[in-house]
C-alpha positions in Angstrom: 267.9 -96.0 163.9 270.6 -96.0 161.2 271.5 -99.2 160.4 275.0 -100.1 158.5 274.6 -101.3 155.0 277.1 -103.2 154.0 277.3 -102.6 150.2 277.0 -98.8 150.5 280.1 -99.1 153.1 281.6 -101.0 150.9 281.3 -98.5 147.8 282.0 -95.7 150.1 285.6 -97.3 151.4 286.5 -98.6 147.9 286.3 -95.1 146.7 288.7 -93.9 149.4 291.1 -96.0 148.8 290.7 -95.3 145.0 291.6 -91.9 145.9 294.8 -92.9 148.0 295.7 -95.1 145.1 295.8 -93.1 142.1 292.3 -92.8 140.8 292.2 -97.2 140.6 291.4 -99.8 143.1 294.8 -101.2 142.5 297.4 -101.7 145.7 300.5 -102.0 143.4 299.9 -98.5 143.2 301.1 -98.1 146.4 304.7 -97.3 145.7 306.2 -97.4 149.6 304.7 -100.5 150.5 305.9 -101.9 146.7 309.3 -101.1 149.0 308.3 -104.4 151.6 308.5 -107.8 149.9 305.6 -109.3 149.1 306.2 -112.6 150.4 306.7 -110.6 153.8 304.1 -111.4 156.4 303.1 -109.5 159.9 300.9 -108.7 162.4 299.8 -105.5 163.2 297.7 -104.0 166.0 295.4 -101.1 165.9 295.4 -99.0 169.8 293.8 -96.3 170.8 295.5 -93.5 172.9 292.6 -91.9 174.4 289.3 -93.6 176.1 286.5 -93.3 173.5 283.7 -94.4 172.6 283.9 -97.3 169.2 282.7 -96.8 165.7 283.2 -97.7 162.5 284.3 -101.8 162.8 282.6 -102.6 159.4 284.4 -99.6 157.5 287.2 -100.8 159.0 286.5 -104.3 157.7 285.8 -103.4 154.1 289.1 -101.3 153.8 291.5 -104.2 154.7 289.2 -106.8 152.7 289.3 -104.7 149.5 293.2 -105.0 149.2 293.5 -108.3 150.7 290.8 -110.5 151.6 293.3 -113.0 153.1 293.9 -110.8 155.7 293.0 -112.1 159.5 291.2 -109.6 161.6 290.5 -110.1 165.2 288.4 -107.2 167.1 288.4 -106.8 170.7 286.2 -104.5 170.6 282.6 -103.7 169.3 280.7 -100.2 167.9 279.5 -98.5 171.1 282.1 -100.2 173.5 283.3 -97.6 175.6 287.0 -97.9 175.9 289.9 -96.8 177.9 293.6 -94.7 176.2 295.9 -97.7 175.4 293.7 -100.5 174.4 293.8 -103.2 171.5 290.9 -102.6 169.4 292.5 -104.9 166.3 294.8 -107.5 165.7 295.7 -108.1 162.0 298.1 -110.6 160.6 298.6 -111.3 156.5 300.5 -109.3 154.0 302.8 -106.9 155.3 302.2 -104.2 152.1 298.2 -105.0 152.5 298.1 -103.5 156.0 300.5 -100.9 155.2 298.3 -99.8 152.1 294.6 -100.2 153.6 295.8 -98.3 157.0 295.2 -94.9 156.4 291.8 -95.3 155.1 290.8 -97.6 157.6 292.3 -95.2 160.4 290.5 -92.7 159.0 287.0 -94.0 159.2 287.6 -95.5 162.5 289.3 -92.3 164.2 286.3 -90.2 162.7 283.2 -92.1 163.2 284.5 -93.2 166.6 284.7 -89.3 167.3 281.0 -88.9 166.8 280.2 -91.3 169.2 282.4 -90.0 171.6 280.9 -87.0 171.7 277.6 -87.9 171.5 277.9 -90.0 174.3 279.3 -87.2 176.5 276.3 -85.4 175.7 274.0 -88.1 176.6 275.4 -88.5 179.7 274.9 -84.7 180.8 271.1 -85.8 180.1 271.0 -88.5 181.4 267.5 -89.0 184.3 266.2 -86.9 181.9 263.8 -87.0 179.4 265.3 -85.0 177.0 266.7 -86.5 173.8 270.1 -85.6 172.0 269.9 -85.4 167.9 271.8 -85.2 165.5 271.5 -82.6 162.4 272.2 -82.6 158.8 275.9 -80.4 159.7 277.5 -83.6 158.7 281.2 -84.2 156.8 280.4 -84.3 153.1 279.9 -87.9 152.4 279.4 -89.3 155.3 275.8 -88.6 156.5 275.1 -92.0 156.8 277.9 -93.4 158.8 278.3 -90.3 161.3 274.3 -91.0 162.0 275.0 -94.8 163.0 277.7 -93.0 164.5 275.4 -90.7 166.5 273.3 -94.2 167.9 276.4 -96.0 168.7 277.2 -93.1 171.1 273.5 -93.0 172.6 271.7 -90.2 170.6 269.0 -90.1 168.5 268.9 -89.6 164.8 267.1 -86.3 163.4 265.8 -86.6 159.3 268.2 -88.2 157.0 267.8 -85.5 154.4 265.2 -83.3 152.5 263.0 -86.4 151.8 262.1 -87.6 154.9 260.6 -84.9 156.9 259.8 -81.2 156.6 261.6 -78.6 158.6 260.4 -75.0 157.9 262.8 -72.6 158.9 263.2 -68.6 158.3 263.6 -68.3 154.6 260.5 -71.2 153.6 258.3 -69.3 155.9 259.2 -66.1 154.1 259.4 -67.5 150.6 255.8 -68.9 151.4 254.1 -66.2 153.1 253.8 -67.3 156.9 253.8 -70.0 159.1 250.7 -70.9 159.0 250.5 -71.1 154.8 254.1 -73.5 154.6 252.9 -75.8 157.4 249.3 -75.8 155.7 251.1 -76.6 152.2 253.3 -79.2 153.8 250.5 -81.4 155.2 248.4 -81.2 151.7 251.4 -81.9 149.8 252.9 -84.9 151.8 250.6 -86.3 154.7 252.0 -88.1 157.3 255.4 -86.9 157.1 256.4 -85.1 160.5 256.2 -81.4 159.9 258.9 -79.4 162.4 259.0 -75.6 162.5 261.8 -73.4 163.6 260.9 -70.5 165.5 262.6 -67.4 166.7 259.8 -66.2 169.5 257.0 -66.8 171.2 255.3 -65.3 168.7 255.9 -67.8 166.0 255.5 -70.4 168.5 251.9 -69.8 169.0 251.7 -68.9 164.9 253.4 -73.1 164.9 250.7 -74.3 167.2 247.6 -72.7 166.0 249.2 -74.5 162.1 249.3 -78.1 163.7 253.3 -78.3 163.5 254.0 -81.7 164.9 257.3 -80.2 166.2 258.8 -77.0 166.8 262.6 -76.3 166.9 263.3 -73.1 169.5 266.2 -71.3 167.7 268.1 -69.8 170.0 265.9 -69.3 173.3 267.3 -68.4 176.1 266.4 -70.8 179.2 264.0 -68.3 180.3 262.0 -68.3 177.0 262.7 -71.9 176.9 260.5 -72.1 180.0 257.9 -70.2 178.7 257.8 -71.7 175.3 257.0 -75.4 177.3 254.2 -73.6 179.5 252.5 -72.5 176.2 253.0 -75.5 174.4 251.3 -77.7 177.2 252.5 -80.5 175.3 250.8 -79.7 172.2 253.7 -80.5 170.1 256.9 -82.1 170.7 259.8 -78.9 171.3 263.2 -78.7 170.2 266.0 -76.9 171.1 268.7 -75.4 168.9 271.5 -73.3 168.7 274.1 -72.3 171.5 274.3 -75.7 172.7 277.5 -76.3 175.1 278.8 -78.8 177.7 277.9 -76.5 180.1 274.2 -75.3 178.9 273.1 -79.2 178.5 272.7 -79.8 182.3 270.3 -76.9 182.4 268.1 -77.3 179.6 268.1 -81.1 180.6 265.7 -79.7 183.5 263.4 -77.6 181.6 261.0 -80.1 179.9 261.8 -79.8 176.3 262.2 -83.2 173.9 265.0 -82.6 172.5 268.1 -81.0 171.6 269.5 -81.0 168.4 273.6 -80.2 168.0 275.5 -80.3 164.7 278.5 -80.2 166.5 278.0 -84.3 166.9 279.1 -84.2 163.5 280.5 -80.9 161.9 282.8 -79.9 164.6 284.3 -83.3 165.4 288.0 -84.2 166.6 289.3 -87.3 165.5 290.2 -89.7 167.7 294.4 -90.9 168.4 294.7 -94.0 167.1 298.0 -96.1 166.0 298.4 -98.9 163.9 301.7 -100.7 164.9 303.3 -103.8 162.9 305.5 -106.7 163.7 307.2 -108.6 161.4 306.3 -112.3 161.1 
């Protein structure tokens, strides 16, 4: 599981709001909230307008804190609450032009993140009494890997490699760049034992090429659910299997019945619409 880490959170929010302000951590920058007196005080409350699924509390956190650390917030919520349109996720009271400048970023992470979890946990429920695993993939919003794949838990999936360093997956072009399937998963093993080595395959073919190699896992790229089936009655549970590619609301019921591991989607992450959120302030 992906756990937050508070200092990388922090640099990643900081340089957000650097970016909203000018190229400098510096709120002053913030020319319409400069409009606001800064002796003015209020209270502002964060609601969202659709049910989701919550993500992102401590980005949210370290965006408000990095303007103002006086600023009072009070959740009602948690990451991986499950919540219905219309409710109060935040309460904030302290400087009006703090809240007014940290919003936007702090919206932005929360509405995002919150997103991935949403969908993820859709997906998990189509397969759910199975035992079928959803993952994520490395299709994820430049800068963000980390965050969407706490993300990704929070809404009840599973987390696929972080990167290039923490697993092998040998797909078309490094089985053609090393010769065959059998030569990259052989090359893999020498080169870094005990690092799960996963092989994507386009046919049967290459599946029994992935088995005879010792692939610890093999992704099915594109199978239709009758290969599907006759991919898990040759793998005999050899190897853990994978499914990829054409993955839908309505095809996840189906392959939830068919015996495979898992099934990987990058639309968690790549394809994701951010959820309605409003930030709403009252004067002191």
């Amino acid at each position: 599981m992906i756990s937050p880490d508070i200092n990388a959170i922090r640099e990643q929010v900081s340089l957000a709001l650097i970016e909203d302000l000018g190229g400098e951590l510096n709120a002053h920058n913030d020319i319409t909230a400069n409009l606001i007196d800064e002796s003015e005080n209020a209270t502002a409350t964060i609601i969202t307008r659709e049910q989701c699924v919550i993500c992102g509390v401590a980005w949210v956190e370290q965006a408000f804190a990095l303007i103002d650390e006086r600023l009072e917030l009070v959740w009602q919520v948690k990451d991986g609450d499950t919540v219905a349109a219309d409710t109060t996720l935040l309460t904030l009271t302290g400087s009006a032009r703090a809240i007014l400048t940290a919003e936007r970023v702090a919206l932005n992470f929360l509405q995002t993140l919150s997103a991935t979890a949403t969908v993820t946990a859709s997906y998990a429920k189509l397969l759910a009494g199975s035992h079928t695993k959803i993952l994520d993939t490395r299709k994820t919003l430049p800068g963000l890997r980390m965050a969407q794949k706490y993300a990704v838990h929070c809404g009840g999936g599973q987390n696929h490699r972080i990167g290039l360093f923490d697993a092998f997956l040998i797909k078309e072009n490094h089985i053609f760049s090393c010769g065959s399937i059998e030569k990259a998963i052989s090359r893999a093993k020498e080169m870094k034992p005990g690092k799960p080595v996963e092989v994507e395959v386009e046919s049967l073919e290459e599946l029994q090429q992935a088995l005879l190699a010792g692939a610890d896992i093999v992704m099915l790229d594109n199978f239709t659910n009758e290969q599907i089936q006759k991919a898990v009655a040759l793998t005999q549970g050899q190897c853990k299997l994978e499914v990829s590619g054409n993955i839908t609301d309505e095809r996840l019921s189906s392959l939830a019945t068919l015996g495979v591991d898992y099934i990987s989607s990058g639309a968690l992450t790549k394809n994701v619409k951010a959820i309605d959120l409003s930030l709403r302030v009252n004067l002191a």
